[in-house]
C-alpha positions as CSV (number, residue, x, y, z in Angstrom):
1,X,-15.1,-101.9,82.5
2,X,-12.3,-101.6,84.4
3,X,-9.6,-98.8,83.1
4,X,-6.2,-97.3,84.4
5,X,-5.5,-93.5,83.1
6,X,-1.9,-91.9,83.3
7,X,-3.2,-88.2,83.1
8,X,-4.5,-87.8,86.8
9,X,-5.4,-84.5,87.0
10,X,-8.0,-84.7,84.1
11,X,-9.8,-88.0,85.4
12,X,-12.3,-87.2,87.9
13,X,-13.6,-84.0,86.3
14,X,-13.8,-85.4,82.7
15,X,-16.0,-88.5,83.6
16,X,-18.0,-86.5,86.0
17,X,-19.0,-84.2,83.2
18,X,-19.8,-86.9,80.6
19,X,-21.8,-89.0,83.5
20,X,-24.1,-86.0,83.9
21,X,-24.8,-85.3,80.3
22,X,-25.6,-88.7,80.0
23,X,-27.8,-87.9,82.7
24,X,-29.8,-85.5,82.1
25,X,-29.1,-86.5,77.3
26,X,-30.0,-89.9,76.7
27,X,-31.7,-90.7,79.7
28,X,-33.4,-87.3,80.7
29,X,-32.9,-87.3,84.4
30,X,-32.1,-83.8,86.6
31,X,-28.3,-84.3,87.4
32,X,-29.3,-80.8,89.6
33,X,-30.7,-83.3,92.3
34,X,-28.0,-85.1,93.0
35,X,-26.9,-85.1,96.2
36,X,-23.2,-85.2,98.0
37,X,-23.1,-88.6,100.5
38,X,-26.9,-88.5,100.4
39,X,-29.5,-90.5,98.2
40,X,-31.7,-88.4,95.9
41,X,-34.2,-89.1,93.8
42,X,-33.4,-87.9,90.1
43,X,-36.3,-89.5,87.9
44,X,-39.7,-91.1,88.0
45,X,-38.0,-94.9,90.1
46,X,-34.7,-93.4,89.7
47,X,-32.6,-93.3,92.9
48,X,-29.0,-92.2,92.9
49,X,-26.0,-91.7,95.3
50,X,-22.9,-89.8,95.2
51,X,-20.0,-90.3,97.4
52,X,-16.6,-88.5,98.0
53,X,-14.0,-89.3,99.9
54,X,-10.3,-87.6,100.5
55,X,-8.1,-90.3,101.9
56,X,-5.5,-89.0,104.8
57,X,-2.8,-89.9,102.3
58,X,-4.2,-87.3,99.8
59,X,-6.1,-89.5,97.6
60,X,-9.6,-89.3,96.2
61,X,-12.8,-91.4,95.5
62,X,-15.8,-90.3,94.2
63,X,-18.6,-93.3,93.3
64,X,-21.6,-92.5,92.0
65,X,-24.6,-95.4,92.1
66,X,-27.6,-94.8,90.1
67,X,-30.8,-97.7,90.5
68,X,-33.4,-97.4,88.2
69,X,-36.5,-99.4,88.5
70,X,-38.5,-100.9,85.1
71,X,-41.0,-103.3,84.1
72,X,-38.2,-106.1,83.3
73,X,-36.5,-105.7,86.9
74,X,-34.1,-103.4,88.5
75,X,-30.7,-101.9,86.7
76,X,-28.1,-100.7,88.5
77,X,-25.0,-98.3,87.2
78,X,-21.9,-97.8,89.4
79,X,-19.3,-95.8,88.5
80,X,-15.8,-95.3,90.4
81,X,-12.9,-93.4,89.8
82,X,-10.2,-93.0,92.5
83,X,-6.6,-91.0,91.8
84,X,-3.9,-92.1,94.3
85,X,-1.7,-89.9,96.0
86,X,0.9,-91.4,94.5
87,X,2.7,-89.9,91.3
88,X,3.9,-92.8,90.2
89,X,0.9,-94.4,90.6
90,X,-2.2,-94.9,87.6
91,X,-5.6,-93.1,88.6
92,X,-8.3,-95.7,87.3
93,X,-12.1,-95.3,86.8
94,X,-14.5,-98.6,87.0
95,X,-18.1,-98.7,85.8
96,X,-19.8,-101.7,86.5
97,X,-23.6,-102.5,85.5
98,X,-26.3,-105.0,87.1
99,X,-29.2,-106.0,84.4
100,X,-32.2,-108.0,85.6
101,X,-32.2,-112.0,85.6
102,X,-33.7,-113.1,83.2
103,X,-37.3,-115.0,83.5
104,X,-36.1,-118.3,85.2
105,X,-39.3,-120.0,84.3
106,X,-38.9,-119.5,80.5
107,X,-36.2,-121.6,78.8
108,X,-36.0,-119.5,76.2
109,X,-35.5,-116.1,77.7
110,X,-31.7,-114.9,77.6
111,X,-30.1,-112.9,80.0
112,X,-30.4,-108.8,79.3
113,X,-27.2,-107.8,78.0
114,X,-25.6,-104.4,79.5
115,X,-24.9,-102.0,76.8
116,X,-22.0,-100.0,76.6
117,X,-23.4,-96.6,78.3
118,X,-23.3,-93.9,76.4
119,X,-20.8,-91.8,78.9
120,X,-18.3,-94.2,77.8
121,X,-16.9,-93.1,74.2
122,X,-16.5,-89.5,74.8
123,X,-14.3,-90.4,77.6
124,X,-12.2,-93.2,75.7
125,X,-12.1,-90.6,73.2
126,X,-10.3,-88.2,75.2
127,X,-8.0,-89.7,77.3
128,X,-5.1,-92.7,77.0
129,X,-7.2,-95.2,78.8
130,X,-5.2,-99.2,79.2
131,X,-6.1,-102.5,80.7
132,X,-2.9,-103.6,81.6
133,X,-0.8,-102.9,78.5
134,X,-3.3,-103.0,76.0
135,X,-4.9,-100.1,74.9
136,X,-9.3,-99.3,75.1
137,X,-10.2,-97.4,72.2
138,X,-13.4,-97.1,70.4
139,X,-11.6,-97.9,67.1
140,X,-9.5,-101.1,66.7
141,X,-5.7,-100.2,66.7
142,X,-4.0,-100.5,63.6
143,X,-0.4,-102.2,64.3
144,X,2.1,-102.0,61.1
145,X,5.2,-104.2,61.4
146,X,7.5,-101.9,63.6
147,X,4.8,-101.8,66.4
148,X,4.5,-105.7,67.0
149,X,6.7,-105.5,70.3
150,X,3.2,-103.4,71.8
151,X,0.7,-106.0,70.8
152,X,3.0,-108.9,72.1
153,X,3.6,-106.6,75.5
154,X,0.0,-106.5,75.9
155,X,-1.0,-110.1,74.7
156,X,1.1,-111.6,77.8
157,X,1.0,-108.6,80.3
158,X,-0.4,-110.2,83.6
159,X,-2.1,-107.4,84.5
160,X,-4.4,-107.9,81.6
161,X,-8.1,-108.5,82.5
162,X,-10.2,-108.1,79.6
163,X,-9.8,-110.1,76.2
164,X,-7.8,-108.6,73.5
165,X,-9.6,-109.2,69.6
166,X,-6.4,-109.6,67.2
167,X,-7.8,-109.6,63.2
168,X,-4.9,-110.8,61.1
169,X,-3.8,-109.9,57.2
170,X,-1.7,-110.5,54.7
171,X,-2.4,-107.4,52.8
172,X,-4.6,-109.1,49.9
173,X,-7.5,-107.8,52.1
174,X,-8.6,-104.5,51.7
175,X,-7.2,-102.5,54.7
176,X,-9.3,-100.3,55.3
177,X,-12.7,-102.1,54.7
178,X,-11.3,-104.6,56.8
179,X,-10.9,-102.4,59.9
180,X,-14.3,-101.0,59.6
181,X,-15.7,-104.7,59.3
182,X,-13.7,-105.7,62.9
183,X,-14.7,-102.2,64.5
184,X,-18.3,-103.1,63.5
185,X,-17.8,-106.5,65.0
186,X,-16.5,-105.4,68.0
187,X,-18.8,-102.5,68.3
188,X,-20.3,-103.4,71.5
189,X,-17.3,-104.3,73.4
190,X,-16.2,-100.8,73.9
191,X,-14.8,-100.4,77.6
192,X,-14.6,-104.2,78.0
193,X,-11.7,-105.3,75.5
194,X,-9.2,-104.5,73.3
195,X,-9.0,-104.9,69.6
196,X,-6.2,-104.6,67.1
197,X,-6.2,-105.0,63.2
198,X,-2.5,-106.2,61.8
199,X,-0.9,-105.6,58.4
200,X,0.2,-108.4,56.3
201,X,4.2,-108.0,58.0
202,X,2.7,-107.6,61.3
203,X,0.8,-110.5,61.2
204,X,4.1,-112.7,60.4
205,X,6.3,-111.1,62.8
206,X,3.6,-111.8,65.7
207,X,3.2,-115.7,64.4
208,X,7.0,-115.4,64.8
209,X,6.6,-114.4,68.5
210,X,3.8,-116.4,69.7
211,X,4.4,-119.9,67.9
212,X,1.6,-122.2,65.6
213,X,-0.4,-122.7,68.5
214,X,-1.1,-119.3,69.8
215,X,-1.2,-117.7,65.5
216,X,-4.0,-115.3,63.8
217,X,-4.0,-116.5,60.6
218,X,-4.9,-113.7,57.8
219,X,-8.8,-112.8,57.6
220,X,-9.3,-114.2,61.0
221,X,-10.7,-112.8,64.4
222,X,-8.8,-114.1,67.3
223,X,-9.6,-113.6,70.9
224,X,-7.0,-113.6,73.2
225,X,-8.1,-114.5,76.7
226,X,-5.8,-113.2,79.7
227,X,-2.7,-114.8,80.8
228,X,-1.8,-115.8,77.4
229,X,1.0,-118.2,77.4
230,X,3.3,-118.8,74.0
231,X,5.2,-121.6,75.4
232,X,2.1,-123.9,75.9
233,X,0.5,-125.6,73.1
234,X,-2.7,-126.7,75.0
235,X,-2.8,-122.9,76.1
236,X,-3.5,-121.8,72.7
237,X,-7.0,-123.7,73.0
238,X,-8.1,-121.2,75.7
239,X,-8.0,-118.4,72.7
240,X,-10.8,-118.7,70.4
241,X,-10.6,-118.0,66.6
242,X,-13.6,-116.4,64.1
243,X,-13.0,-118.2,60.8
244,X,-13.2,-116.2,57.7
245,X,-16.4,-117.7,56.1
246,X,-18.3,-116.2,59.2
247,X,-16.6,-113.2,59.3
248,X,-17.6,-112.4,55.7
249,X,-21.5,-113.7,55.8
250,X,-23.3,-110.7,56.4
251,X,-26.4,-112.2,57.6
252,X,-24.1,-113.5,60.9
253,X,-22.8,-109.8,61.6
254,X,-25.1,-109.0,64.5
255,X,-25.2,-112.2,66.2
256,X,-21.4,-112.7,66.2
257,X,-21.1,-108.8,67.5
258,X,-23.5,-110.1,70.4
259,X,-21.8,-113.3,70.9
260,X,-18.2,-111.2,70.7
261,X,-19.8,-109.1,73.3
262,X,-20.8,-111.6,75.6
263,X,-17.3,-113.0,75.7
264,X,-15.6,-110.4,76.6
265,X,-18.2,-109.8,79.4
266,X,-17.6,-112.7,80.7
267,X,-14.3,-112.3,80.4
268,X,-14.4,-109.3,82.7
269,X,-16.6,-110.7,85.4
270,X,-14.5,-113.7,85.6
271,X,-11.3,-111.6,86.5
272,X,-10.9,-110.4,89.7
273,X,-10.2,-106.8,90.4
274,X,-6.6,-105.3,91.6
275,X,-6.2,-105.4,95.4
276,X,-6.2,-101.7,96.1
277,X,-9.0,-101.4,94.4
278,X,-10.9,-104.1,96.3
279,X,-9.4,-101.4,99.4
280,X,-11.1,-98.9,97.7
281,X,-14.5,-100.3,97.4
282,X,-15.2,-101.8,100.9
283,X,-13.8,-98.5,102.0
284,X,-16.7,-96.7,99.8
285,X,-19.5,-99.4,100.6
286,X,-18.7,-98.9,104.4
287,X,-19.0,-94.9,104.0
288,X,-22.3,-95.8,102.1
289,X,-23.4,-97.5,105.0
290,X,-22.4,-95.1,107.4
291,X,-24.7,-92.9,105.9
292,X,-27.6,-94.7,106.1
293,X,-27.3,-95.4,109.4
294,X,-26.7,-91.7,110.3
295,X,-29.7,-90.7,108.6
296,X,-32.0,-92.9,110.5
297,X,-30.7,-91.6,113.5
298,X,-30.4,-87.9,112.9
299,X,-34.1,-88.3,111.9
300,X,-34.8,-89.5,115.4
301,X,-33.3,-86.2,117.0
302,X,-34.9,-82.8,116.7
303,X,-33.6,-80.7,114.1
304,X,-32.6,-77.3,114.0
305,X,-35.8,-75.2,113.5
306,X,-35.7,-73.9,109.9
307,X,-34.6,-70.2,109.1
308,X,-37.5,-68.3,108.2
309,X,-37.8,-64.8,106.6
310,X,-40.5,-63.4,108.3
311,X,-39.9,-61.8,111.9
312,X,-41.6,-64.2,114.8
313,X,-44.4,-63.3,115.8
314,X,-45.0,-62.2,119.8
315,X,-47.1,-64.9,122.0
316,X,-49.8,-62.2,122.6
317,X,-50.2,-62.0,119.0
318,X,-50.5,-65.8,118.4
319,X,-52.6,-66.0,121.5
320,X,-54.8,-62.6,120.0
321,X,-54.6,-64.7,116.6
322,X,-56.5,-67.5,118.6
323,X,-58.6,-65.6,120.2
324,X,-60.2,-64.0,116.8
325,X,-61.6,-67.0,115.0
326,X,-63.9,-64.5,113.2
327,X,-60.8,-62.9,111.3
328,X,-60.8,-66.7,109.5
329,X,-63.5,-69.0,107.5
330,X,-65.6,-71.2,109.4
331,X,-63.6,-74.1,107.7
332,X,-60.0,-73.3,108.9
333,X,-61.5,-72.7,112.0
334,X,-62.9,-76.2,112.7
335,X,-59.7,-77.6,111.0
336,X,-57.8,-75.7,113.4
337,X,-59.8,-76.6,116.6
338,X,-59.4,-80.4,115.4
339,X,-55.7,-79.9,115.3
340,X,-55.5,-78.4,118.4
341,X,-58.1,-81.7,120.0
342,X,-55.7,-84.0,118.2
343,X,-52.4,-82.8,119.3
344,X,-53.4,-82.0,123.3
345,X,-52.9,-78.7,122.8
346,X,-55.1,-75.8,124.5
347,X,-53.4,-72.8,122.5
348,X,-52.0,-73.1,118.7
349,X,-48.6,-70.7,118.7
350,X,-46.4,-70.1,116.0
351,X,-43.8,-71.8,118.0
352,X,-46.0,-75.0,118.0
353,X,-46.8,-75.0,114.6
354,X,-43.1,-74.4,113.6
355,X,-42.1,-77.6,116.3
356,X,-45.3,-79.5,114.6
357,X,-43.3,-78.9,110.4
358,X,-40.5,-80.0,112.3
359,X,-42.1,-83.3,113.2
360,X,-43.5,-83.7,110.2
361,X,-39.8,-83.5,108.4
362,X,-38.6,-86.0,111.1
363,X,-41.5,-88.2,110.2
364,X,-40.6,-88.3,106.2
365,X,-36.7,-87.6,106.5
366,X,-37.7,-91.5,109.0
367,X,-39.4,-92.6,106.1
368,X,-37.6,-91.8,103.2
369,X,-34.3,-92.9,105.4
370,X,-36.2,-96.7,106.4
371,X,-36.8,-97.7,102.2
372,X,-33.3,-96.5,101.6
373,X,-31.9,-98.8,104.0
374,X,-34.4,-101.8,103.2
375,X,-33.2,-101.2,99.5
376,X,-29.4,-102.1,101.2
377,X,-30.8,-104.7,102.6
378,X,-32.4,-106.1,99.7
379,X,-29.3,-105.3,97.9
380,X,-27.1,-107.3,100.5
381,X,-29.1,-109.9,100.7
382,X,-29.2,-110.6,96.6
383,X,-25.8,-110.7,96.8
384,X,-25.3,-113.1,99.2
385,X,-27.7,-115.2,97.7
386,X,-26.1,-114.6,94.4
387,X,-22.7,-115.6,96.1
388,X,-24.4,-118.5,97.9
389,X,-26.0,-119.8,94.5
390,X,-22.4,-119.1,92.6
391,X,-20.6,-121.2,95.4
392,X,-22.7,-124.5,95.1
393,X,-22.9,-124.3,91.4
394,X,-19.0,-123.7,91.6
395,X,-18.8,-127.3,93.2
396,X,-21.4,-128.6,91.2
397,X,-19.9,-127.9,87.9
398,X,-16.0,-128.7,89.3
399,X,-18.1,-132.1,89.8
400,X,-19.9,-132.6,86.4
401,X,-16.3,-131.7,84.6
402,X,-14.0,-134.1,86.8
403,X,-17.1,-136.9,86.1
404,X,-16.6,-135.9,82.4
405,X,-12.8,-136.0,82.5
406,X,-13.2,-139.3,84.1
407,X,-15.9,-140.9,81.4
408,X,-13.3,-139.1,78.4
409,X,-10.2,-141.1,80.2
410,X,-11.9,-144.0,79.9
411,X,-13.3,-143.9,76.4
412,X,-9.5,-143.0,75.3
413,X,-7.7,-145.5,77.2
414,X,-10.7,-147.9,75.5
415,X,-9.8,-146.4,72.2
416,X,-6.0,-146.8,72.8
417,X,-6.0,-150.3,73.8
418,X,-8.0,-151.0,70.8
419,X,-6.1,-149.2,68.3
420,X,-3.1,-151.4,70.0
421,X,-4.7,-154.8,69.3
422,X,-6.0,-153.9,66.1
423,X,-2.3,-153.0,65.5
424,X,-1.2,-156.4,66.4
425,X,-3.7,-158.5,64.0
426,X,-2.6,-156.5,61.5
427,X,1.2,-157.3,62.0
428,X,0.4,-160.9,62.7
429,X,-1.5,-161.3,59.4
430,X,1.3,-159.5,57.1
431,X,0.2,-156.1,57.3
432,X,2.1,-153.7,59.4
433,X,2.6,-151.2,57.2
434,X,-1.4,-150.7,56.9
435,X,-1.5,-151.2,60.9
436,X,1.3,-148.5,61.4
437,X,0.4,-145.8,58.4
438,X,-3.2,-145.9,58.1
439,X,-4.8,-142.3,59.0
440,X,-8.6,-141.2,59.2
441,X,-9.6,-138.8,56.4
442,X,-9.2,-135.3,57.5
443,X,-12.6,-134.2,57.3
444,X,-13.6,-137.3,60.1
445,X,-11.3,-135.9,62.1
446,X,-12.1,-132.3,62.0
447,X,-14.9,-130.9,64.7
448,X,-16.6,-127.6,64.9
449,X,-15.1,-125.3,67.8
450,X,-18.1,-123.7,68.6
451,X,-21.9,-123.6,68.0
452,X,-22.0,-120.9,65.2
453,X,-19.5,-122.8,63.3
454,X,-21.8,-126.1,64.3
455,X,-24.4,-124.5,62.7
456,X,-23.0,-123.4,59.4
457,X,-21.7,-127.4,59.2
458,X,-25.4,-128.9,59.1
459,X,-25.6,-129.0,55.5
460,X,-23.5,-131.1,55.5
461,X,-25.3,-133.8,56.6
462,X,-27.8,-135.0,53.9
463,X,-30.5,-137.1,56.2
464,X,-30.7,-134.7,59.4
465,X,-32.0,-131.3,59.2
466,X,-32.0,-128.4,61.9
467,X,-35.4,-126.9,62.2
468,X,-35.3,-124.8,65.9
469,X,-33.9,-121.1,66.9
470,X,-29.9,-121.0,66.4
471,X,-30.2,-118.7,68.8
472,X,-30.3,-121.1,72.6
473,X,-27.0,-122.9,70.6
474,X,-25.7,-120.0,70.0
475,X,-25.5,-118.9,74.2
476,X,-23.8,-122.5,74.8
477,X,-20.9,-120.7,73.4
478,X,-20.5,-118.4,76.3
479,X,-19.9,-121.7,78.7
480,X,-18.0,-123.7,76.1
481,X,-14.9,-121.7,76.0
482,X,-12.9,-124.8,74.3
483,X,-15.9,-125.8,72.3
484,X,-16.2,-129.4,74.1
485,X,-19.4,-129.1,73.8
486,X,-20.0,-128.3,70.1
487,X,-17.6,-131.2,69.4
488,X,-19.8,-133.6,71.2
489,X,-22.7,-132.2,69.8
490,X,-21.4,-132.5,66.0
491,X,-20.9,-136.4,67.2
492,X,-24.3,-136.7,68.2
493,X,-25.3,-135.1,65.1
494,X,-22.9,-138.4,62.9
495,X,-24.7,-140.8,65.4
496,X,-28.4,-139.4,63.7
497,X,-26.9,-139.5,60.3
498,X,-25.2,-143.0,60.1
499,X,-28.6,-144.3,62.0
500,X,-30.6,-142.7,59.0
501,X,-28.4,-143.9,56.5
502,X,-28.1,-147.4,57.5
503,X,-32.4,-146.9,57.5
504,X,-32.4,-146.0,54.1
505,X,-29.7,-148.8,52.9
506,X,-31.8,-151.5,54.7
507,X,-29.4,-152.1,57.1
508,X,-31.0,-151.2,59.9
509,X,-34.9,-151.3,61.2
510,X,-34.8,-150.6,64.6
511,X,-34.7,-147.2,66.4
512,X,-32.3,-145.0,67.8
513,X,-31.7,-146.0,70.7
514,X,-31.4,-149.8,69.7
515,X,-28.8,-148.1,67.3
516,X,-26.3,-147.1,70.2
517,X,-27.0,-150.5,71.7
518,X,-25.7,-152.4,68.8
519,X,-23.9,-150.1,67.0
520,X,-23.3,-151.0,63.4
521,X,-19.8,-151.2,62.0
522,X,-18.2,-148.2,60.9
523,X,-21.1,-146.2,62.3
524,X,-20.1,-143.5,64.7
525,X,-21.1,-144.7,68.5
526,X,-22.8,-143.0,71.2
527,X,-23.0,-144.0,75.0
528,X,-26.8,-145.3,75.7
529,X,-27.1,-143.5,79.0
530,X,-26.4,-140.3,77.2
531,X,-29.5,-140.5,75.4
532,X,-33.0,-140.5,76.1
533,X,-35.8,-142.4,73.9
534,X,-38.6,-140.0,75.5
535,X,-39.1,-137.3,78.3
536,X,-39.9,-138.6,81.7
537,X,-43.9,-139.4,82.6
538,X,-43.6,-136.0,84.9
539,X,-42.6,-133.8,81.9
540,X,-45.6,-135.4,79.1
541,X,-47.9,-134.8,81.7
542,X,-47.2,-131.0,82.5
543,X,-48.7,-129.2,80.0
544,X,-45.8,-125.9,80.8
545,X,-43.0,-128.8,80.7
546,X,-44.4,-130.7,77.5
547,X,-45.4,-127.2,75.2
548,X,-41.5,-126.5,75.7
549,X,-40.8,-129.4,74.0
550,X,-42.7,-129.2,70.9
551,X,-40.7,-128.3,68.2
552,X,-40.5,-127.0,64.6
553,X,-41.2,-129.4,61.9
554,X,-42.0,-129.4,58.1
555,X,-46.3,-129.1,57.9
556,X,-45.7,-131.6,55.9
557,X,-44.8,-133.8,58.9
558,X,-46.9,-132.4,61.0
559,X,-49.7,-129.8,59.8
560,X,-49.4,-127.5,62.8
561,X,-45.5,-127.2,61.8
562,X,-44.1,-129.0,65.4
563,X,-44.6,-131.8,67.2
564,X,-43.4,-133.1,70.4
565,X,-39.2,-134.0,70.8
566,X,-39.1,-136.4,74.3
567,X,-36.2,-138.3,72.7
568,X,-32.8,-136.6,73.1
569,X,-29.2,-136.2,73.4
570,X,-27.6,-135.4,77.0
571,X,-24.3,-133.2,75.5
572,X,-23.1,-132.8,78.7
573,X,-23.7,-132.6,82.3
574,X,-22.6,-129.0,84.0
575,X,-25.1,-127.7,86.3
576,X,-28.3,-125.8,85.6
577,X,-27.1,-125.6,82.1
578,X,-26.2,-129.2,80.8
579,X,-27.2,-129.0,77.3
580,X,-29.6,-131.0,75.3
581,X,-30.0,-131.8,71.4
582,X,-34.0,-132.6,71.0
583,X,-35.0,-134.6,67.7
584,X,-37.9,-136.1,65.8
585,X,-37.1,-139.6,64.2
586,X,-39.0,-139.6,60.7
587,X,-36.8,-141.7,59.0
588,X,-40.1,-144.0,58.9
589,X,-41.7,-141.5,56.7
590,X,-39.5,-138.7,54.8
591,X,-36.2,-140.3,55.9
592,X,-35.2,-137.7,57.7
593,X,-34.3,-136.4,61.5
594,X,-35.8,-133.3,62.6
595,X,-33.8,-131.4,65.1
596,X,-36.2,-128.9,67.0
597,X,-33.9,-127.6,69.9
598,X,-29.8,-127.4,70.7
599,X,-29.3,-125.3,73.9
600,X,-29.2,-125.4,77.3
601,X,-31.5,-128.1,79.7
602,X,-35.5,-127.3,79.3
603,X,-37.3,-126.8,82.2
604,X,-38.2,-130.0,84.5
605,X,-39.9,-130.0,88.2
606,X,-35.4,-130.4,89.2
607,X,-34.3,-127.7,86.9
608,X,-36.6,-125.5,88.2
């Protein structure tokens, strides 16, 4: 979350207050113990550090970084806020949170999602709080006709960096229900995006403004990416729409809030912060360094003897103290006359007891100030690798899309020049007006934009049936931000039901594979190196690799309810993800193809 606040003198005060009732509320932690440019402990594994800093120009920074250790990994809450000296300059506040990975060797497990903390809503409550132009609430804004210039403003404002959710009408929906079904859908997106709800004349006048391409039509969800540009057809294909059949199944509510929330995550990673912000937090990381390092070597020098009470006591009375063991038990005695063997020492004052606590502090201020910096350390360190492990995959993917690119080229210029000399027989023979107005059905063309909407299309198909969790096909969605790969999927899906069609008409008795080899005519075609007939020797012979891959099926199939899917679809190639459609082939039997898995590459000896 990333948010810029007019009212400067109410910033830093307001979120401090709501971060330590969060504190010490929800998560029951002693916001007492924190300390200024020092780290503290507050809870059982709970470390936190709170820095300040006045800038020589009169401005000021305060960050406050909380790491709290669990079972599933290590979560980390930051929170800046910074007010420039500046008048004319926005005070802004940035909260930023680190879940754990997720369990790399389980190719179902998902990445932990970051909620929304719970500091958040009191303070978007309070104060005017923008990303750019666009307004954060906690409630969608309601724009009526007269207000359409705002919404436009923010839809193409640069500065933008989160999405903005724009819900259209045309005031046959229930108004009011219909804002508390998009603030429910956008419920965990608080902080991270904006969201407006139209009225039927605002809905017009913004089609009006932004052109077919870039349109919310009424009962839709659409989310506006950043940088939207009304000018650009192909633009319009970066901004996603919710159709209205989703948006009114109930049972879908959760998992599109989830997926809505994930988007607009994304959306705010991917976005790089403003430059004087960047200033700011180098600046603060440096000062968090600093500290560190000062600490180590303060505890190194001898500290100030600590201010005690009680008056000193004389050396004659120390000495007379050890010269009377019978004034103490027989047990402190020996434990004293050990200390005294142990430390060298031939007399035990209070001078040298008080220089002996004083070690002692060095000793654990040494300590506690060592695991502080290896936790830096191990901080750095993730995030280099983290950067290291983004770059390559960076290039990687850059590669996989320019090799797709290059294969889509090709099957389109194929497609072209075949279209042309169909074109010509048809003119030749006397039929040009077929070979210049013929169309495909609607329907053949249309494709599914993303997985959710893949997945409400399967009935559709009457010989292939989806048996495996929606849930891995759902996550492709937060990669597939054009829905190229639901698209291709939904082919793949045609290829399984012409092949099980032309099984059941008798024209065809071989299997799938031989299918894409020798296509039949009219059948919808597949590229044979994009499909696998079964799992490599490596994977049927690892029994972690192989259980992976066994997949829901009807008992009636199979009487444990799966079975094992080698054979599959290769969607697309990008990095660790390149997804996969798994399928059982039982048109021998019940006629039918069993998909077990959609989602992103199982685990092999190279994937993992």
């Amino acid at each position: 979350m990333f948010t810029t606040h007019h009212e400067r003198n109410y910033l830093l005060p307001l979120v401090r207050k709501e971060l330590d009732r969060w504190i010490a509320g929800p998560k029951g932690w002693d916001p007492g113990a924190l300390r200024l440019n020092r780290w503290a402990t507050i809870g059982d594994n709970v470390r936190a550090l709170v820095l300040e800093h006045e800038g020589q120009d009169g401005s000021a920074s305060v960050r406050v970084r909380i790491v709290e250790k669990k079972s599933d990994g290590q979560w980390v809450t930051q929170l800046t806020t910074h007010v420039p000296n500046a008048r004319g300059r926005a005070a802004w506040a940035w909260i930023d949170i680190e879940s754990p990975d997720p369990d790399g060797d389980n190719p179902r497990s998902r990445a932990r999602r970051a909620g929304t903390p719970r500091f958040v809503a009191p303070i978007l409550d309070v104060i005017d709080a923008w990303d750019g132009a666009a307004r954060l609430t906690t409630r969608p804004v309601v724009i009526r006709g007269d207000e359409v210039d705002e919404l436009y403003r923010a839809l193409v404002d640069p500065d933008r960096r989160g999405v903005a959710f724009v819900a259209g009408n045309d005031d046959t929906l229930p108004f009011g229900p219909w804002v508390d079904l998009i603030a429910k859908l956008t419920q965990f997106t608080k902080g991270v995006a904006s969201c407006y709800v139209l009225d039927g004349e605002a809905t017009r006048l913004l089609n009006d403004r932004v052109g077919q391409a870039h349109a919310v039509l009424p009962g839709r969800l659409r989310t506006y990416r950043s940088q939207v540009q009304p000018d650009s057809d192909v633009d319009g294909l970066r901004h996603r729409v919710l159709s209205t059949e989703r948006i009114n199944d109930y049972s879908e509510h959760l998992r599109l809030a989830r997926m809505l929330a994930a988007h607009a995550q994304l959306q705010a990673l991917e976005q790089p912060l403003p430059t004087a912000v960047t200033r700011v937090h180098r600046m603060l990381e440096r000062i968090a360094d600093e500290i560190l390092v000062n600490r180590l070597g303060d505890a190194g020098a001898k500290p100030a003897p600590p201010v005690s009470l009680a008056p000193p006591a004389t050396a004659a009375e120390a000495q007379k103290s050890d010269r009377h063991p019978d004034e103490v038990t027989e047990q402190q005695s020996m434990l004293l006359d050990y200390l005294k063997i142990r430390l060298g020492l031939e007399i035990l004052t209070v001078d040298r007891i008080d220089e002996i606590a004083e070690w002692v502090e060095i000793g654990g201020s040494s300590q506690e100030a060592q695991k502080d910096i290896a936790a830096r350390l191990e901080q750095l360190q993730t995030e280099l690798d983290e950067t290291q492990t983004t770059h390559r995959e960076v290039i990687r993917q850059l590669e996989d899309e320019q090799l797709e690119n290059r294969e889509a080229v090709k099957r389109l210029t194929r497609s072209e020049e075949t279209v042309r000399v169909l074109r010509q027989q048809l003119a030749s023979s006397g039929q040009a007006d077929v070979a210049w107005t013929a169309q495909p059905a609607e329907e053949d063309v249309l494709r599914p934009d993303s997985f959710g909407e893949l997945l409400r299309w399967l009935p559709k198909l009457k010989h292939v049936e989806f048996t495996g969790d929606p849930d891995p096909a759902a996550d492709l969605d937060n990669n597939d931000i054009l829905g190229a790969w639901a698209s291709k999927t939904w082919d793949a899906l045609l290829v399984l039901e012409d092949y099980a069609t032309a099984k059941a008409d008798g024209r065809w008795d071989r299997d799938v594979h031989g299918f894409l080899e020798n296509t039949p005519d009219g059948c919808h075609e597949w590229p044979t190196r994009r499909h696998a007939r079964d799992e490599s020797e490596e994977v049927r012979n690892n029994r972690t690799y192989k259980r992976v891959r066994e997949l829901p099926v009807p008992t009636s199939v199979h009487r444990n309810g799966k079975t094992f899917m080698g054979a599959h679809f290769k969607i697309a190639q990008f990095a660790m993800i390149s997804p996969r459609m798994h399928y059982y082939d039982d048109t021998a039997q019940s006629g039918r193809i069993y998909v077990g898995y959609i989602g992103k590459h199982l685990p092999t000896g190279q994937t993992n």
